[in-house]
C-alpha positions in Angstrom: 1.3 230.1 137.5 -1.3 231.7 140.1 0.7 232.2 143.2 -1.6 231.1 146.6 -2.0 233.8 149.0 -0.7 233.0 152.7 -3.2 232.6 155.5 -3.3 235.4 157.9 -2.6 234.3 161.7 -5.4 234.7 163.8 -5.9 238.5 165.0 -4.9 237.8 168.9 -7.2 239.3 171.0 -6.4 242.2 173.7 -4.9 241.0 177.2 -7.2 242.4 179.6 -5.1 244.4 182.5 -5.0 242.2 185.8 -7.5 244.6 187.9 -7.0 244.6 191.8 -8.8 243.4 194.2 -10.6 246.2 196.2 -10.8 244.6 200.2 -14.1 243.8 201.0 -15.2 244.5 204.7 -17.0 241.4 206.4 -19.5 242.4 208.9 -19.4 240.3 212.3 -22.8 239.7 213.8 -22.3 239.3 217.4 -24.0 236.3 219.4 -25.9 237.9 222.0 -25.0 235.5 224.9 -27.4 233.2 226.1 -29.5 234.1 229.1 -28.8 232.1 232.5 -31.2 229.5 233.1 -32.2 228.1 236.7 -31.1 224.8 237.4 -31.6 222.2 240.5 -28.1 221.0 241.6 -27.1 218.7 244.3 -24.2 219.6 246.4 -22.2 218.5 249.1 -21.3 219.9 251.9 -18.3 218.2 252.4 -16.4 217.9 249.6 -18.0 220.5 247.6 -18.9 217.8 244.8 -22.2 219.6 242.4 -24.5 217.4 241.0 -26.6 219.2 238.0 -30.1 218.1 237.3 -30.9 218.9 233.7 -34.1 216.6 233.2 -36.2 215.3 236.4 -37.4 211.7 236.0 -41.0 212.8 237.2 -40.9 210.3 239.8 -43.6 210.7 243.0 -41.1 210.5 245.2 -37.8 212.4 245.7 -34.3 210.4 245.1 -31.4 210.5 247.5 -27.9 211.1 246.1 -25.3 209.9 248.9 -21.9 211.9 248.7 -18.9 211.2 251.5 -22.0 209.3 253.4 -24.6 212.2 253.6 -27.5 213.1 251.6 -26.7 215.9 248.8 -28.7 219.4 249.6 -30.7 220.7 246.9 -29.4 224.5 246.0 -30.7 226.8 243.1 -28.1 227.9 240.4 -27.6 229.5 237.2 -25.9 228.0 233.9 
């Protein structure tokens, strides 16, 4: 009788070594702040309430905001 020859387990192949991880430096780009703008505000002089204008209506005429029963002042600041 002709005796079968066993079949060889797969060859396994090499584990590969777990490599580190080298740190990897981000670079931050800084925001360069925005520069201030202009605006038209409305203020009181009473109670110290501001009203910013960001858009005019383009009206002819000029609106009155009332605060504490006296016409806001127009003054010039910066956002």
């Amino acid at each position: 009788m002709v005796k079968k020859k066993k079949a060889k387990p797969a060859a396994r192949k090499p584990v590969k070594k777990a490599m580190k991880k080298k740190a990897v430096k981000r670079t931050v780009k800084k925001v360069a702040a925005p520069t201030p703008k202009p605006v038209t505000a409305l203020e009181c002089r009473i109670c110290g309430y501001r009203l910013i204008i960001d858009r005019q209506c383009g009206c002819a005429e000029g609106h009155v905001m009332v605060c504490c029963g006296q016409p806001m002042e127009k003054t010039e600041t910066t956002v």
